[in-house]
C-alpha positions as CSV (number, residue, x, y, z in Angstrom):
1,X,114.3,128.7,102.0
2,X,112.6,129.3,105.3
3,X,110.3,126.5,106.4
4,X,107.9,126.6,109.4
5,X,105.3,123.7,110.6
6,X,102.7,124.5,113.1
7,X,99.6,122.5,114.3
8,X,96.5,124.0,113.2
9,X,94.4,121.7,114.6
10,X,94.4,117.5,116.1
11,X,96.3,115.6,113.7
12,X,96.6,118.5,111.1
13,X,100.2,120.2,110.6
14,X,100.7,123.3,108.5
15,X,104.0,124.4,106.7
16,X,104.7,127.4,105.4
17,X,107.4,128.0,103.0
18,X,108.9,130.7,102.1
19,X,111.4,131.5,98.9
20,X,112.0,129.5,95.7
21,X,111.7,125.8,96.0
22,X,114.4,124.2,93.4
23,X,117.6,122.7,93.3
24,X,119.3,124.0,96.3
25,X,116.4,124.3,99.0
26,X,114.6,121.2,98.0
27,X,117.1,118.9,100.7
28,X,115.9,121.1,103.0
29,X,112.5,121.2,102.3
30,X,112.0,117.4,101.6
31,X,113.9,117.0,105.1
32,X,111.7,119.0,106.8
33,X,108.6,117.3,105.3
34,X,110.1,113.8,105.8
35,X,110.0,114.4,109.5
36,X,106.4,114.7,109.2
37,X,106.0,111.5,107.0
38,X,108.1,109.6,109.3
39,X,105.7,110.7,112.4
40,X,102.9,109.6,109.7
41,X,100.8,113.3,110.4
42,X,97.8,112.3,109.2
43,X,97.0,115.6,107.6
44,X,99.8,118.1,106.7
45,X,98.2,121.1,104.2
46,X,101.4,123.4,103.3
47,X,101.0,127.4,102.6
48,X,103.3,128.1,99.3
49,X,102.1,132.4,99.0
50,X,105.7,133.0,99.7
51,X,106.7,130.3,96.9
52,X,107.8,132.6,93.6
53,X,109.4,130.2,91.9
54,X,109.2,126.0,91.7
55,X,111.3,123.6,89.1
56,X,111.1,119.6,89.1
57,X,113.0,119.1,92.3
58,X,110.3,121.3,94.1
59,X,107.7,119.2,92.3
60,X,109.5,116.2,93.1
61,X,109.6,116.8,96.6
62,X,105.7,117.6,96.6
63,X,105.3,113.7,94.4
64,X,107.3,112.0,97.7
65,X,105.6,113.3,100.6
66,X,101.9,112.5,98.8
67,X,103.1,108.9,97.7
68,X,104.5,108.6,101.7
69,X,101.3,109.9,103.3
70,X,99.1,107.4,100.6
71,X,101.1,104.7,102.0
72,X,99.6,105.4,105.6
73,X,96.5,107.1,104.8
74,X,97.5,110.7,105.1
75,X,96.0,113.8,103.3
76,X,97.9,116.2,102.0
77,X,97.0,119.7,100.2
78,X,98.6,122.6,99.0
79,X,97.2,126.5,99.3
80,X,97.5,129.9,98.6
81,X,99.7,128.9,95.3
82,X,100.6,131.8,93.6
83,X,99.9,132.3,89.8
84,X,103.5,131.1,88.8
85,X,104.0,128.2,91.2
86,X,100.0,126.8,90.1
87,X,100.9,127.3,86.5
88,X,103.9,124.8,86.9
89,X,101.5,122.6,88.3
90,X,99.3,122.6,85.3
91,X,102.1,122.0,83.1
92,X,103.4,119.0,84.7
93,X,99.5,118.2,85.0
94,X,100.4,118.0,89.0
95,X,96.7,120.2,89.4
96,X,94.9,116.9,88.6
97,X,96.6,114.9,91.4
98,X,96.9,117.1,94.2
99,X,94.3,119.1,95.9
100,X,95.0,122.7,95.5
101,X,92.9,125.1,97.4
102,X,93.0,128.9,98.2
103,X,93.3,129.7,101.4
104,X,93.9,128.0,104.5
105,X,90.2,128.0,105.5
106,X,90.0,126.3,102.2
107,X,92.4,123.8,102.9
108,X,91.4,122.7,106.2
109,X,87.7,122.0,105.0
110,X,89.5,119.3,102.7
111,X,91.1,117.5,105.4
112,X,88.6,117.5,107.5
């Protein structure tokens, strides 16, 4: 799983993922996005088009950052989820408690 974070604008942090998000790369992932929690970014929104594939681990990891960032205020939202990784989201009925948006522009509206 490759993960990069870059700021897109003050106080807003992008990540971009890229592979499937389950067992073995969600250490890595919540690691990465732990760092950000712990520097309490007040809006993170994380790019998932290169996400194929997420199980309940993934998912998991998505539930822990947005419960962090509530603690302190933060927003969080997820874009550019591919048909697969949006469709595990609806089944775990994830859609209705995370905002979900298309593209980055998208996505930055929402935090801002």
């Amino acid at each position: 799983m490759k993960v990069q974070i870059r700021e897109v604008q003050t106080e807003v942090k992008a990540a971009l993922f890229e592979g499937d998000l389950d067992f073995h790369s969600s250490p890595e992932v919540r690691s990465e996005l732990s760092k950000l929690a712990d520097s309490q970014t007040k809006k993170i929104i994380i790019d998932l088009k290169k996400v194929s594939y997420i199980d309940s681990s993934g998912l998991a990891t998505f539930v822990e950052l947005f419960q962090r960032m509530k603690r302190y205020g933060g927003e969080l939202v997820l874009f550019n989820l591919t048909q697969g990784v949006r469709s595990v989201f609806e089944i775990a009925k994830l859609d209705s408690v995370f905002r979900l948006a298309g593209s980055e522009q998208e996505a930055l509206s929402l935090v801002s």
